[in-house]
C-alpha positions as CSV (number, residue, x, y, z in Angstrom):
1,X,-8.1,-25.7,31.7
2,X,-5.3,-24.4,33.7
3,X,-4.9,-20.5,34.1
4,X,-1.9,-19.2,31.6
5,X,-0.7,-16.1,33.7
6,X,-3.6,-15.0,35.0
7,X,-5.9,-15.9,31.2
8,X,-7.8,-18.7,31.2
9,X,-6.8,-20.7,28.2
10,X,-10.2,-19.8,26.2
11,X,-8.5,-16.5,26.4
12,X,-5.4,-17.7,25.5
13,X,-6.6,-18.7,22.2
14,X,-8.4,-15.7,21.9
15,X,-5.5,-14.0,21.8
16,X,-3.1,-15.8,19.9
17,X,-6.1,-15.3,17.0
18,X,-6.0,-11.5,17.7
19,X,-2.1,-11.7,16.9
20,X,-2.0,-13.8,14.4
21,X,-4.4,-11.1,12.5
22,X,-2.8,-8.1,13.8
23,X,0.7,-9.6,12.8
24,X,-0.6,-10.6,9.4
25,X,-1.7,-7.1,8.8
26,X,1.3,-5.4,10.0
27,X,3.6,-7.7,8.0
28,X,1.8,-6.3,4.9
29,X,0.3,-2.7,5.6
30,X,2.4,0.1,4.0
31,X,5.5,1.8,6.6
32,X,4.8,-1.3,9.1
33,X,6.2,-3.7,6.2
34,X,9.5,-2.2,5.2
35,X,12.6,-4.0,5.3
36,X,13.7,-1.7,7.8
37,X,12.0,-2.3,10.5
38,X,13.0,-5.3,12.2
39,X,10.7,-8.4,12.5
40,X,10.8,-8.1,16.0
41,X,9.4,-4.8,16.3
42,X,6.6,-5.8,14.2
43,X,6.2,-8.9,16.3
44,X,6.6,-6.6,19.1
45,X,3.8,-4.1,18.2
46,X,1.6,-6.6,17.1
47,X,1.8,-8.6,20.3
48,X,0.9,-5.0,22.4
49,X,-1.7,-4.3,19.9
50,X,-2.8,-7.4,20.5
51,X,-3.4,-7.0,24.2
52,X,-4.8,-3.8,24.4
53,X,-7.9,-5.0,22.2
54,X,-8.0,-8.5,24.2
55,X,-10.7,-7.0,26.2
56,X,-12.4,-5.8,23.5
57,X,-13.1,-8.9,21.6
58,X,-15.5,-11.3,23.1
59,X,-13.7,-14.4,24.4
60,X,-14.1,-17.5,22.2
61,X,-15.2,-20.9,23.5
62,X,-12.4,-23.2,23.3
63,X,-11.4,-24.9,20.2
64,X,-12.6,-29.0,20.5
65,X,-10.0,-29.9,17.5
66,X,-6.5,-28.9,16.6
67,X,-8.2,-28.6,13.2
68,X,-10.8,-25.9,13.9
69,X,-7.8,-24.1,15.7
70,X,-5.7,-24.2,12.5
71,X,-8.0,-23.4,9.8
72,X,-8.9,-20.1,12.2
73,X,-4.8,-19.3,12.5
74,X,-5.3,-20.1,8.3
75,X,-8.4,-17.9,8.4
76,X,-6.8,-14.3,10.2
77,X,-3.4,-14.8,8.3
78,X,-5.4,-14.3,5.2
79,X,-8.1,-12.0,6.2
80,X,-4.3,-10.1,6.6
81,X,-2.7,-10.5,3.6
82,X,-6.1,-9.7,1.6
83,X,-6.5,-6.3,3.5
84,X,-2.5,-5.5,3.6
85,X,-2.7,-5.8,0.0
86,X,-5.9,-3.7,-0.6
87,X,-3.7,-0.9,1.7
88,X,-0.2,-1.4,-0.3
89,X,-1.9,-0.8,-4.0
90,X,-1.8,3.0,-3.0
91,X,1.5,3.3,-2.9
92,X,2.2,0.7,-5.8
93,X,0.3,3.3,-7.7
94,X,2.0,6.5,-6.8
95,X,5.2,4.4,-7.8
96,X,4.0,3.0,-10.9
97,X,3.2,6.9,-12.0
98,X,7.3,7.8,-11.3
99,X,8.0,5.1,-13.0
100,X,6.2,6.3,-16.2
101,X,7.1,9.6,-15.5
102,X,10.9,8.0,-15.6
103,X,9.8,6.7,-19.0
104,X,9.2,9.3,-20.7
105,X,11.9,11.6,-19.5
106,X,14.6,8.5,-20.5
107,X,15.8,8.3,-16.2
108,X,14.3,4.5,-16.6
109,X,17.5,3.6,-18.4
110,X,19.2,4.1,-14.8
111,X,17.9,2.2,-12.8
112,X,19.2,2.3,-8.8
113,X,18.6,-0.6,-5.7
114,X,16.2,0.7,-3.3
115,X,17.2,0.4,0.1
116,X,13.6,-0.5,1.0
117,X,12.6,-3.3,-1.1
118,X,16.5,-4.5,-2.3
119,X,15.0,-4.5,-5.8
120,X,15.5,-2.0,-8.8
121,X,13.8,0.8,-9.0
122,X,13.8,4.3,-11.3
123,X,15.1,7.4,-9.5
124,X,11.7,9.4,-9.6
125,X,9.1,6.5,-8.6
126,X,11.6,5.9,-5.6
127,X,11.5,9.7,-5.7
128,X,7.6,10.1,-5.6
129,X,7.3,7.0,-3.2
130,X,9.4,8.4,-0.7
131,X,7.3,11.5,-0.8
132,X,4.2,10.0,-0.8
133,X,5.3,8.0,2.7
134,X,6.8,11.4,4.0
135,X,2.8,12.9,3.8
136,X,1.3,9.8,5.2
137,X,3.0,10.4,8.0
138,X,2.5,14.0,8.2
139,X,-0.8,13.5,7.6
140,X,-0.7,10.8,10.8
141,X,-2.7,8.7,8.2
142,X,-0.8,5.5,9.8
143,X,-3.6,6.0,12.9
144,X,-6.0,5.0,10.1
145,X,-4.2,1.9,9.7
146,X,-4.3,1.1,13.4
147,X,-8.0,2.0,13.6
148,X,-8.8,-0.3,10.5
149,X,-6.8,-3.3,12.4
150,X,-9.3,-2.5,15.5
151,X,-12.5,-2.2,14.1
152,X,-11.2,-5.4,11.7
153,X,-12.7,-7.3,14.7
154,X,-16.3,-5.8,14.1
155,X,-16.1,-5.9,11.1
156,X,-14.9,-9.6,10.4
157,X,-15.3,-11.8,14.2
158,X,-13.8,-14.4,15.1
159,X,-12.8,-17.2,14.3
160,X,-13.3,-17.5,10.6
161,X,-14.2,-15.7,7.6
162,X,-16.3,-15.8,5.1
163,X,-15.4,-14.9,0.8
164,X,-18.5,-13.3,-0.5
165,X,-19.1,-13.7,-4.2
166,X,-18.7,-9.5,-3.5
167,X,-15.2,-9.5,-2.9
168,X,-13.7,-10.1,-6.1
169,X,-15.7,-7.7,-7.7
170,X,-14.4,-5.0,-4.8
171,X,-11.0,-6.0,-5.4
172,X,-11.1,-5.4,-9.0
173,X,-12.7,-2.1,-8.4
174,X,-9.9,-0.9,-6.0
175,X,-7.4,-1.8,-8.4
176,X,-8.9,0.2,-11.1
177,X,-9.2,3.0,-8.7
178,X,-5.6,2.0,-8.2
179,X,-5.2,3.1,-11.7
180,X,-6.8,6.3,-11.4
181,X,-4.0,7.5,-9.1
182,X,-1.4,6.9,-11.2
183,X,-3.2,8.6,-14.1
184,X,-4.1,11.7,-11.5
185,X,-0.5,11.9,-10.0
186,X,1.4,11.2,-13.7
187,X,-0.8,13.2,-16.1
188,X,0.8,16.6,-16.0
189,X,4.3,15.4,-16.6
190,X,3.1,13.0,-19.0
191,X,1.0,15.4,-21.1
192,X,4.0,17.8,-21.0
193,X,6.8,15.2,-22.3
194,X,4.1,13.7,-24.7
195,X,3.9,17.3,-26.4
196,X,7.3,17.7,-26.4
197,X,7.6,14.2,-28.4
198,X,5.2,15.5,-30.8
199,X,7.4,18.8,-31.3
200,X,11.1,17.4,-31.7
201,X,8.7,15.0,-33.9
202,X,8.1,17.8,-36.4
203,X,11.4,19.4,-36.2
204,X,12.8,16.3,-37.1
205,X,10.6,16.3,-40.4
206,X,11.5,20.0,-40.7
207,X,15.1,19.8,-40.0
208,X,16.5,16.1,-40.9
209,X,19.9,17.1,-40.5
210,X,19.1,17.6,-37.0
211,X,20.3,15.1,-34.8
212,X,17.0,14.8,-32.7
213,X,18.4,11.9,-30.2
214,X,21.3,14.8,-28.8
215,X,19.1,17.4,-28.7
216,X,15.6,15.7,-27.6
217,X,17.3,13.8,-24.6
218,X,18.4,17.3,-22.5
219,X,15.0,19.2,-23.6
220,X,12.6,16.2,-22.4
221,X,14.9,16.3,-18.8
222,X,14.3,19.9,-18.6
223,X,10.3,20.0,-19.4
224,X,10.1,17.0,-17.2
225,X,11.3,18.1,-14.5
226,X,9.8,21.6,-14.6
227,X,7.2,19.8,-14.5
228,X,7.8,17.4,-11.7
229,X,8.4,20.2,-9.8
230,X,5.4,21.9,-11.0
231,X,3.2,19.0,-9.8
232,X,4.6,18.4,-6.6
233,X,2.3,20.3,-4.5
234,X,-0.4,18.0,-6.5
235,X,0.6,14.8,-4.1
236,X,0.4,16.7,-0.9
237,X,-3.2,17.9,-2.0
238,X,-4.4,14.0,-3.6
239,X,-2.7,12.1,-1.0
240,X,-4.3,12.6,2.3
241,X,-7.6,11.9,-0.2
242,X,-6.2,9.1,-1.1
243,X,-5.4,7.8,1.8
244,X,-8.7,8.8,3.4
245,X,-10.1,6.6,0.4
246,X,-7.5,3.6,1.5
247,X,-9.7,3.3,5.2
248,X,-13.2,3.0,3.3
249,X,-11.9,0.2,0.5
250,X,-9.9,-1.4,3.8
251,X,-13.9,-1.5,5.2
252,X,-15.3,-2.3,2.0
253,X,-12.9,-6.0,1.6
254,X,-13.6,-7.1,5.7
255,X,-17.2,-6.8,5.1
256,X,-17.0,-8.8,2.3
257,X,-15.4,-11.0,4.7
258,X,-17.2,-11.1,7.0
């Protein structure tokens, strides 16, 4: 087969597998998959990450069908997905546990379009998501993600994967940890408002000529967001955990791929 700049076309395929993957994970792995980053810096950094592990995997034989060749294309697109979806529920979580907070406080009435994903949103989970991205950088916890797409290629070789029985039982078992964040990250505001509840509760048993709506709706804001506030520090303490947790479920799904 004839040389394609200076790659033999084994090599060729080789690496157009190694981009597919990388390209699939990039398009679903938290920061890389935001609307604002163009597709063509993601295309971009997937085709140099690409190349640099080139020399790294072991070069395929060539492909003797056009079928084999698609159902491994088929193969690393979904190996992606699975694993971008695995590394997205930690931030669906911290968002999820806004939103709540939102709902109790009575912000979820307003909802606002988030620049990131065009869709509505409440004002504290876009509040608590944009924090939660603002420590995974500072944290440089976005190296994890480029370490996992690496060692993806130990983990899982190519061409093709494999679904264990295994894996549904991990995936259900990172979403329920999935749950546990939001339960760690909304608790204290939660508890708080939920007190609160039970208190204008009783003053409105006490008191019935009390208009409780008009005088509930300014105290919840204020004990919520005391403590909000009050609990901010707890995201910059549970979040590089969290996201030191994300690498080991990322390795947990590609061996069950494998």
């Amino acid at each position: 087969m004839l040389d394609i700049f200076g790659i033999t076309g084994a090599q060729f395929q080789t690496f157009f597998l190694i981009f597919v993957r990388v390209s699939a994970m990039l398009f679903f792995f938290p920061i890389f998959s935001a609307p604002q980053i163009p597709v063509q810096v993601r295309f971009g950094l997937g085709a140099l990450l690409s190349f640099l592990l080139l020399h790294t995997v072991p070069t395929l034989a060539p492909f003797t069908s056009l079928l084999g060749l698609v159902i491994a294309i088929l193969a690393q697109i979904a190996l992606g997905a699975i694993v971008g979806y695995i590394a997205s529920l930690v931030f669906a979580g911290i968002q999820f546990a806004g939103e709540l907070i939102d709902l109790e406080i009575g912000y979820a009435i307003a909802n606002v379009i988030s620049p990131t994903t065009q869709q509505q949103v409440t004002i504290i989970g876009e509040f608590e998501l944009a924090l939660a991205t603002l420590v995974f950088l500072a944290t440089n916890s976005q190296l994890l993600l480029i370490a996992g797409i690496a060692g993806s290629f130990n983990l899982v070789p190519l061409p093709y994967i494999h679904m264990d029985p295994s894996l549904a039982g991990n995936v259900v078992g990172i979403l329920a940890s999935s749950f546990d964040i939001v339960f760690k990250i909304a608790a204290p505001a939660a508890i708080a408002l939920f007190i609160t509840n039970i208190a204008l509760a009783l003053m409105a048993r006490v008191a019935p000529q009390m208009n409780v709506f008009v005088v509930g709706f300014p105290i919840q804001v204020t004990v919520g967001l005391i403590t909000l506030a009050a609990s901010l520090p707890l995201l910059a303490t549970v979040g590089p955990q969290l996201f030191d947790q994300l690498s080991r479920q990322m390795d947990t799904v590609m061996r069950s791929l494998r």
